[in-house]
VEXDREN-2710 file (C-alpha; in Angstrom, 1 decimal):
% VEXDREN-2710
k/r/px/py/pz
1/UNK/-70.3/0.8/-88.1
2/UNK/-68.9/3.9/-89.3
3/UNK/-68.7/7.0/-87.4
4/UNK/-66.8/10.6/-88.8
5/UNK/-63.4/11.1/-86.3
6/UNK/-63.3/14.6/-84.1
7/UNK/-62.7/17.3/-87.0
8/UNK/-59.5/18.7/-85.9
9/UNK/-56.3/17.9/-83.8
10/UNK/-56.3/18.7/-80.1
11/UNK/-53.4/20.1/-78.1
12/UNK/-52.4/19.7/-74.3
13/UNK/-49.8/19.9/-72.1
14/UNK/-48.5/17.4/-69.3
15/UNK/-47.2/17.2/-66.0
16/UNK/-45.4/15.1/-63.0
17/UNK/-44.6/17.9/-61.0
18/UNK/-41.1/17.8/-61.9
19/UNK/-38.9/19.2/-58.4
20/UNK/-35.2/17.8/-59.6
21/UNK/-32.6/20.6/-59.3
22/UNK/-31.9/22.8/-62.2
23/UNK/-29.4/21.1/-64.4
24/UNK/-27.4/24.4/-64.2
25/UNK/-28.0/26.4/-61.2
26/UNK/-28.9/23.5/-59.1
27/UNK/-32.0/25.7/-57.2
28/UNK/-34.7/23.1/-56.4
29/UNK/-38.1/24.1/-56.1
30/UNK/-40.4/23.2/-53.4
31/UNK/-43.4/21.1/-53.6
32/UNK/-45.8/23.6/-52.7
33/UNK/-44.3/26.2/-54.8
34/UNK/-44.2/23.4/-58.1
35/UNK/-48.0/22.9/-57.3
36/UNK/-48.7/26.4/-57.1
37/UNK/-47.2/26.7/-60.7
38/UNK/-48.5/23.7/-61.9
39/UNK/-51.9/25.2/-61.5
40/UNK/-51.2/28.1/-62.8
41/UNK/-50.0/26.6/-65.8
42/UNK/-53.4/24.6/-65.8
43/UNK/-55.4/27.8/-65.6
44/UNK/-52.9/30.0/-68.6
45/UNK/-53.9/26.8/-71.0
46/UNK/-57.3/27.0/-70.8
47/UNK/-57.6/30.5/-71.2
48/UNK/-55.1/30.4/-74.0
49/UNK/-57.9/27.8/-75.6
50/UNK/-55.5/24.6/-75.1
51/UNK/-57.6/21.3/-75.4
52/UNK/-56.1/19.2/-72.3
53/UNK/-54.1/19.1/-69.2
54/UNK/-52.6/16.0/-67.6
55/UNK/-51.1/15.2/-64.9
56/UNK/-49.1/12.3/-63.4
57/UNK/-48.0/10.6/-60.4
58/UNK/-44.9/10.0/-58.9
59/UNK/-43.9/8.6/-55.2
60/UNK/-40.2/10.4/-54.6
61/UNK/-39.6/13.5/-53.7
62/UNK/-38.1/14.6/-57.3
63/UNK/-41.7/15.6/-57.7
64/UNK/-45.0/17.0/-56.3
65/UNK/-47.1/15.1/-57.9
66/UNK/-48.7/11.9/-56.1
67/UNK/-52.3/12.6/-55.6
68/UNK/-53.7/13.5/-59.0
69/UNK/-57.6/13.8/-58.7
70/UNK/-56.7/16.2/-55.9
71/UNK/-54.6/18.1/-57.9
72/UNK/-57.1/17.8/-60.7
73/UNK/-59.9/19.1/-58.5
74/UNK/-58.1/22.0/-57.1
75/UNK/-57.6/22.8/-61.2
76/UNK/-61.3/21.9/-62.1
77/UNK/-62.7/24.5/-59.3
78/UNK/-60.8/27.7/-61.6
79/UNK/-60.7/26.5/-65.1
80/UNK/-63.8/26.3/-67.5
81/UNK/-63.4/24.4/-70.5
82/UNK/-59.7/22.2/-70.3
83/UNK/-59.9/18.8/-70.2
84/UNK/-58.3/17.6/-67.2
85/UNK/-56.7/13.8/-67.2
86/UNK/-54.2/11.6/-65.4
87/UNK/-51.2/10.8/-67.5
88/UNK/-50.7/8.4/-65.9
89/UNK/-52.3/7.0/-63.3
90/UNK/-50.8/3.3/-62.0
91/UNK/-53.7/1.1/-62.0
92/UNK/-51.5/-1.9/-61.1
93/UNK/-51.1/-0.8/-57.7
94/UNK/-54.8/1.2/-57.6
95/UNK/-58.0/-0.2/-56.5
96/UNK/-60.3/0.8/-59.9
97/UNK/-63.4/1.2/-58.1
98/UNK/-62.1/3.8/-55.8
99/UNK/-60.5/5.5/-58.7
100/UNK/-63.5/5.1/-60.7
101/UNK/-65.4/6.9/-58.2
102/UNK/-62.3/9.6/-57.7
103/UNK/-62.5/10.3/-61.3
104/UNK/-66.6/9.9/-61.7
105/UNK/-66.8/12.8/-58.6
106/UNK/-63.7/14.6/-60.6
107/UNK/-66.4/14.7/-63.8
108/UNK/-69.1/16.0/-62.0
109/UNK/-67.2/18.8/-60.3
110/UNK/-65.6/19.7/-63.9
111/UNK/-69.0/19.7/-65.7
112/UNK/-67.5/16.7/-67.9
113/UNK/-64.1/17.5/-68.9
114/UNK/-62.5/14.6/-66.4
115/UNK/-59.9/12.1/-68.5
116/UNK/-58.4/9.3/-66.7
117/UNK/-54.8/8.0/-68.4
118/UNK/-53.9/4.9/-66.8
119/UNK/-50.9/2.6/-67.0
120/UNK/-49.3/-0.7/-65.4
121/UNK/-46.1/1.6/-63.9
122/UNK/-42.1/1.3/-64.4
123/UNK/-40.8/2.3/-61.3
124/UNK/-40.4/0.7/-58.0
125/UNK/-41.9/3.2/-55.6
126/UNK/-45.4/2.7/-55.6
127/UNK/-44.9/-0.9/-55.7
128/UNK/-43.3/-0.8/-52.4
129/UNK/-45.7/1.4/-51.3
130/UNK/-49.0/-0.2/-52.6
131/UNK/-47.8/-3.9/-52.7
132/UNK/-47.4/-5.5/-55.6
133/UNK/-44.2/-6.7/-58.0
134/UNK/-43.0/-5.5/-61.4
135/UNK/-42.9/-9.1/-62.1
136/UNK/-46.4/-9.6/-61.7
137/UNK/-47.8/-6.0/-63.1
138/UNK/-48.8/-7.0/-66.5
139/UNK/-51.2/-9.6/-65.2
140/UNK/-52.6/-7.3/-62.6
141/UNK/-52.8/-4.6/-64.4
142/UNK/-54.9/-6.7/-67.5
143/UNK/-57.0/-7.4/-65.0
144/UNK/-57.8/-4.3/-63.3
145/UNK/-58.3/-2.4/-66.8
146/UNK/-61.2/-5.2/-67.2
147/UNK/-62.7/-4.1/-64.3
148/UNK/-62.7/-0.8/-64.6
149/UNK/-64.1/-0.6/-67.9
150/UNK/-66.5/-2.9/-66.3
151/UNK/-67.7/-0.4/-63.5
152/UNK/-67.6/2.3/-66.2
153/UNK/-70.2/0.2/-68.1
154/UNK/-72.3/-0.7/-65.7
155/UNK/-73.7/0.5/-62.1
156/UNK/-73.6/-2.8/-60.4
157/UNK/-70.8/-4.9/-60.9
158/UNK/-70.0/-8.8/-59.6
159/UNK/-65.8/-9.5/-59.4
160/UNK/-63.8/-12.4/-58.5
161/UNK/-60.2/-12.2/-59.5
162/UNK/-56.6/-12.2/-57.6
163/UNK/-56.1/-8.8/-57.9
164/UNK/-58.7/-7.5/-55.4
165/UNK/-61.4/-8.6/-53.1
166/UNK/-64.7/-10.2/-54.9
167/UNK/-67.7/-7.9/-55.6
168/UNK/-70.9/-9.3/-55.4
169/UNK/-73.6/-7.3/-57.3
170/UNK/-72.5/-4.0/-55.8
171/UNK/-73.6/0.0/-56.8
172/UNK/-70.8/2.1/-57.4
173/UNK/-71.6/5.9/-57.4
174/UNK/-71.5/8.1/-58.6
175/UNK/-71.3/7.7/-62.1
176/UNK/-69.9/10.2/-64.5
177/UNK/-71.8/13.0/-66.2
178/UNK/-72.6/11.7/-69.7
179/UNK/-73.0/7.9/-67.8
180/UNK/-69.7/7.0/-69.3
181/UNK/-66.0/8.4/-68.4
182/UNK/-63.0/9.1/-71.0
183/UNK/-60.6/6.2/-69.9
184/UNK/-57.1/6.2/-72.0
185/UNK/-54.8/3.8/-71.7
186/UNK/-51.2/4.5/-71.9
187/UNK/-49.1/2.3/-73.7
188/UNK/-45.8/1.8/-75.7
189/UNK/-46.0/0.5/-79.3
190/UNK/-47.7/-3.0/-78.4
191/UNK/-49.9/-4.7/-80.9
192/UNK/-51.4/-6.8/-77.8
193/UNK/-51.8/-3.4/-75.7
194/UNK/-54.0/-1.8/-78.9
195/UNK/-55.6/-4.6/-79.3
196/UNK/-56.7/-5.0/-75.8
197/UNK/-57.6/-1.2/-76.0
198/UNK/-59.8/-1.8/-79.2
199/UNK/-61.8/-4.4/-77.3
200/UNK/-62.2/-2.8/-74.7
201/UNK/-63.1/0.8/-76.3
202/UNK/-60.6/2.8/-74.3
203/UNK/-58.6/5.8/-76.2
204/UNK/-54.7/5.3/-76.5
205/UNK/-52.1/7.3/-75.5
206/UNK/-48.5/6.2/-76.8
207/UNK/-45.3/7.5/-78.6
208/UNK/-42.8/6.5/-81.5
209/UNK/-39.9/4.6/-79.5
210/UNK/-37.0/6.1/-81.3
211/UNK/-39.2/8.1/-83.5
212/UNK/-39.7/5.3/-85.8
213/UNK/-43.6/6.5/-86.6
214/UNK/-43.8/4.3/-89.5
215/UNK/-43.8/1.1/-86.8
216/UNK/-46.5/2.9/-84.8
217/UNK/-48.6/3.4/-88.0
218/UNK/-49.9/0.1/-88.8
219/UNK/-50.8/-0.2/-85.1
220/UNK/-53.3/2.8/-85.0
221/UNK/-54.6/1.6/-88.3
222/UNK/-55.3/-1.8/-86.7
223/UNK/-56.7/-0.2/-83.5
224/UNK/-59.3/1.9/-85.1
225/UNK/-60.4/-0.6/-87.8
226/UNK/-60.5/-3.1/-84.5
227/UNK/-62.6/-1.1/-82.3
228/UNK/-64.6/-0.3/-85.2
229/UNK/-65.5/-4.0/-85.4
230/UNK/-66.0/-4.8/-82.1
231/UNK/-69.1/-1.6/-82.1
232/UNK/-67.3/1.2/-80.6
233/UNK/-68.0/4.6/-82.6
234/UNK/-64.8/6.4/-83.6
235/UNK/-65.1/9.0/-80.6
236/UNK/-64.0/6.4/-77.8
237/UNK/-61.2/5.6/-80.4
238/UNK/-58.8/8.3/-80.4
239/UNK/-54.9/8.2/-80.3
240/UNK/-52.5/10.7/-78.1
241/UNK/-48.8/11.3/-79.4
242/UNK/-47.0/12.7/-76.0
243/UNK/-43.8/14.7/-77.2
244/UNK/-41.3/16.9/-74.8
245/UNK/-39.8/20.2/-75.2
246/UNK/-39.8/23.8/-75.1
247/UNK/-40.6/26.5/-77.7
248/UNK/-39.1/29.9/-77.6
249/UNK/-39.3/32.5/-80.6
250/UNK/-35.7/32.0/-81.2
251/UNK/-34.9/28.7/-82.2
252/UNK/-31.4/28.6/-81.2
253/UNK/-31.7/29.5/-77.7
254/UNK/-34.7/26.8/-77.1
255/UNK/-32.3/23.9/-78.2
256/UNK/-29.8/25.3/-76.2
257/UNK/-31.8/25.8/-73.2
258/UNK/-33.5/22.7/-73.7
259/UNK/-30.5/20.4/-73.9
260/UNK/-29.4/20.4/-70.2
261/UNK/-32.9/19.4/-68.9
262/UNK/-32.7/16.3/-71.7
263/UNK/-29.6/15.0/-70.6
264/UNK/-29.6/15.2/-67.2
265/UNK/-33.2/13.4/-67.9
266/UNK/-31.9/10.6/-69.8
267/UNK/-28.4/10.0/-68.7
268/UNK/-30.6/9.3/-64.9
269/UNK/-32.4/7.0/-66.8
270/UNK/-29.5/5.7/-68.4
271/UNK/-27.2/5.3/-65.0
272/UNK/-29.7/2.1/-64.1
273/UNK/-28.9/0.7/-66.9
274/UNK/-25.0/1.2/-67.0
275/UNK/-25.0/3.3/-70.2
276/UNK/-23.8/6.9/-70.8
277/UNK/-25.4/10.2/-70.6
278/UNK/-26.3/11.3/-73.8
279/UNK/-24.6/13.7/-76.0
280/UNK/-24.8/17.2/-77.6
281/UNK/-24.8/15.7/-81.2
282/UNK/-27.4/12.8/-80.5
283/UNK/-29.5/15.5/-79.2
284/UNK/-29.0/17.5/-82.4
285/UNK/-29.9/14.5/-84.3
286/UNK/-33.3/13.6/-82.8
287/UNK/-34.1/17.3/-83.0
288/UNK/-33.5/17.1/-86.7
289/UNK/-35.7/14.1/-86.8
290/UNK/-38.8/14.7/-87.6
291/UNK/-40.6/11.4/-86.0
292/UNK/-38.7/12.0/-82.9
293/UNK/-41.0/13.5/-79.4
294/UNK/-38.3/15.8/-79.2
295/UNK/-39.2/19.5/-79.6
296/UNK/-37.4/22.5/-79.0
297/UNK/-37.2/25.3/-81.2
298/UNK/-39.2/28.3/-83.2
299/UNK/-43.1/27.8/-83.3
300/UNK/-42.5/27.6/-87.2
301/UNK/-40.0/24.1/-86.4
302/UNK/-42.2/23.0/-84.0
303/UNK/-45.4/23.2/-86.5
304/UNK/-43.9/21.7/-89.6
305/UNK/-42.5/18.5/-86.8
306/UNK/-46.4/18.3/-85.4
307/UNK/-47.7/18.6/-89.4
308/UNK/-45.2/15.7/-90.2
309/UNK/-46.7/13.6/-87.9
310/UNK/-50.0/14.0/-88.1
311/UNK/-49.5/12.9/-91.6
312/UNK/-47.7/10.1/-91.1
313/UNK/-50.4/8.8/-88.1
314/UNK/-53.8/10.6/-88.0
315/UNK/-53.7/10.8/-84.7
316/UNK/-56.1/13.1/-82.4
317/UNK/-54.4/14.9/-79.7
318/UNK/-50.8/15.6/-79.2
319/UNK/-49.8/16.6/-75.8
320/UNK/-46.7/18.0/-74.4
321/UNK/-44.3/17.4/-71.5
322/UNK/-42.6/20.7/-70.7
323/UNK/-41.8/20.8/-67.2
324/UNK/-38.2/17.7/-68.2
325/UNK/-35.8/18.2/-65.2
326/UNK/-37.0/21.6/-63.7
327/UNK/-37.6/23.4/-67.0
328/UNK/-38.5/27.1/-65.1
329/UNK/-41.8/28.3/-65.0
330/UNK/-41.2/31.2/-66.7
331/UNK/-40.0/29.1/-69.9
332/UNK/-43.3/26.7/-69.5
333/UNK/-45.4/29.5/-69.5
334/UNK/-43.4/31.2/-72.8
335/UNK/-44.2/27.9/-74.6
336/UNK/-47.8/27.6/-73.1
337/UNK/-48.3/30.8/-74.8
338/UNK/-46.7/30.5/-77.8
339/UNK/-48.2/26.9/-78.9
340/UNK/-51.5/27.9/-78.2
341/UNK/-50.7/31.3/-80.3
342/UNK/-48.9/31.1/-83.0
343/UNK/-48.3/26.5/-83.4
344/UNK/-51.9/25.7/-83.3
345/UNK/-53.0/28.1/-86.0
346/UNK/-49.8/27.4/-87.9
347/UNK/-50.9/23.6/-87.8
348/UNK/-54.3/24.0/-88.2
349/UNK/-53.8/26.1/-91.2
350/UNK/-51.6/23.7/-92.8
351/UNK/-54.0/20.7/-91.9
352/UNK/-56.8/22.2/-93.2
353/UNK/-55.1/23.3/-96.8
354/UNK/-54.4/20.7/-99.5
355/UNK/-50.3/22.0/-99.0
356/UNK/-48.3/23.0/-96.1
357/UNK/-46.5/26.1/-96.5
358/UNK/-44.6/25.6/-93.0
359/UNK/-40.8/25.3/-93.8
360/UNK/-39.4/21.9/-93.2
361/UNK/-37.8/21.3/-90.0
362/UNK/-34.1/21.3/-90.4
363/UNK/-31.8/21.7/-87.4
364/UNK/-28.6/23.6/-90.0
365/UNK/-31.3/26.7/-90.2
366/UNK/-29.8/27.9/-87.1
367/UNK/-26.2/27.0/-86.7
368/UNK/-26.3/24.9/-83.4
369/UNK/-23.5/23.1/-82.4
370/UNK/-22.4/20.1/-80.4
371/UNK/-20.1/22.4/-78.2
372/UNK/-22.9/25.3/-77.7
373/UNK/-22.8/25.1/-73.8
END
């Protein structure tokens, strides 16, 4: 079965709600300001014509963002054509046919532009919260995705597993506006995870650990030829590359703005693993790469980095994480504006001719150095 893929690459933003103090100043916003802006943000990308917006939850008070299908509502009730999605949303320690039904009712309410991004989860907190180990998650969480693409086949459903209560031939309603809902799954560069979601006919949402895209390549081949076998036409196929970063119309002051809020992001995830922050020049280095999800810098850079990997991948959406260790709001609504403005043409220009004429991405252009701040 053959089917033609979506004719042109779609852009989006994402979102945890990010309330750590500024890497600098140290302000911290509060939660009911971050939401505030967060929706904001939501409503500037749709008008600006971005594709998607995502959000994800956290449990801990570095962020505001927990309960996403009421966040997502609040956004569906004054946008008009984003796509709004969960990236992600723990299904390990979720019961799928409640959030089938909390996404299904989020569909309706948007007129059809609900997405639901779900995951197994690497942190602790909603473990303790929900129940549940991190030993155990993988199982749960392969049989949880079952059932919810299950219920998203089918009105009735019959259950038995160990992961929640049996269902015996039970409705579950509503059901979403076309009869079927965009489920992605979010996943790192497994060959058993793209498999699983080529069976099952769920979109993928992944990166390049380390940038290396030329691993991830093969994989996204082997999903869509997969899914393609097992009857599912090329639109339920589609691939997200997540990337984070800021843009700014001068280069230099984006990488230098940027470079606090990545390593105060890393080196926290580094401390639980008893390695060092990182530094200025590896920073500069994965900048410079251009496989790496790091982008900060002129909307030219940022194009030719995007180009480069769509290239190298194919992929259908690329989506960005701008809000890294209380990026300000000001800054996220700059790069809103500018990568719906001037990167998307720029790409789509380049895309659509046989030749790029974006300069290549090289991080010497401007000069920046290892002791800039």
């Amino acid at each position: 079965m053959t089917e033609s893929r979506p004719p042109q690459l779609e852009f989006g933003i994402f979102s945890f709600g990010d309330t750590y103090p500024h890497p600098v100043t140290g302000v911290r916003q509060a939660p009911g300001e971050n939401l505030a802006h967060v929706l904001e943000r939501i409503r500037l990308a749709d008008r600006l014509g971005l594709d998607y917006f995502g959000v994800g939850e956290h449990h801990r008070s570095d962020f505001s963002i927990s309960a996403c299908s009421t966040v997502l509502a609040a956004a569906a009730s004054t946008t008009e054509r984003i796509h709004l999605g969960t990236a992600t949303t723990v299904l390990t320690t979720e019961d799928p046919v409640r959030l089938y039904e909390q996404f299904a009712t989020l569909d309706l309410i948007s007129g059809g532009r609900a997405e639901l991004g779900v995951g197994s989860g690497v942190f602790v907190e909603p473990f303790a919260l929900f129940g549940g180990t991190l030993e155990d998650k993988a199982a749960v969480f392969a049989e949880k995705l079952e059932l919810l693409t299950a219920i998203d086949a089918r009105e009735r459903i019959t259950f038995t597993g160990s992961s929640r209560p049996p269902i015996d031939d039970a409705e579950v309603w509503p059901r979403a506006t076309e009869g079927h809902l965009s489920i992605w799954q979010a996943t790192g560069p497994s060959s058993e995870s793209f498999h699983r979601a080529a069976r099952l006919g769920l979109s993928v949402q992944t990166a390049a650990t380390g940038g290396d895209l030329t691993a991830l390549r093969p994989l996204v081949a082997r999903y869509r030829a997969d899914g393609l076998e097992h009857g599912w036409p090329a639109s339920r196929l589609r691939v997200a590359i997540g990337g984070h970063g800021i843009i700014d119309d001068d280069s230099r002051r984006a990488r230098d703005e940027f470079f606090p809020h990545y390593r105060d992001y890393i080196a926290g995830m580094r401390a639980n693993r008893g390695k060092p922050a990182p530094t200025r020049a590896r920073y500069d280095e994965l900048l410079a790469d251009p496989g790496s999800g790091i982008f900060a810098g002129d909307p030219e850079q940022v194009a030719a980095k995007i180009v480069h990997q769509y290239r190298v991948l194919g992929h259908d959406r690329h989506i960005f994480q701008i809000d890294w260790r209380a990026v300000p709001h000001d800054t996220q609504v700059r790069t809103i504006e500018l990568l719906a403005t001037e990167v998307v043409p720029l790409v789509r220009a380049a895309l659509a001719s046989d030749e790029t004429h974006i300069p290549s991405f090289d991080i010497h252009d401007t000069a920046v150095g290892a002791d800039t701040l």
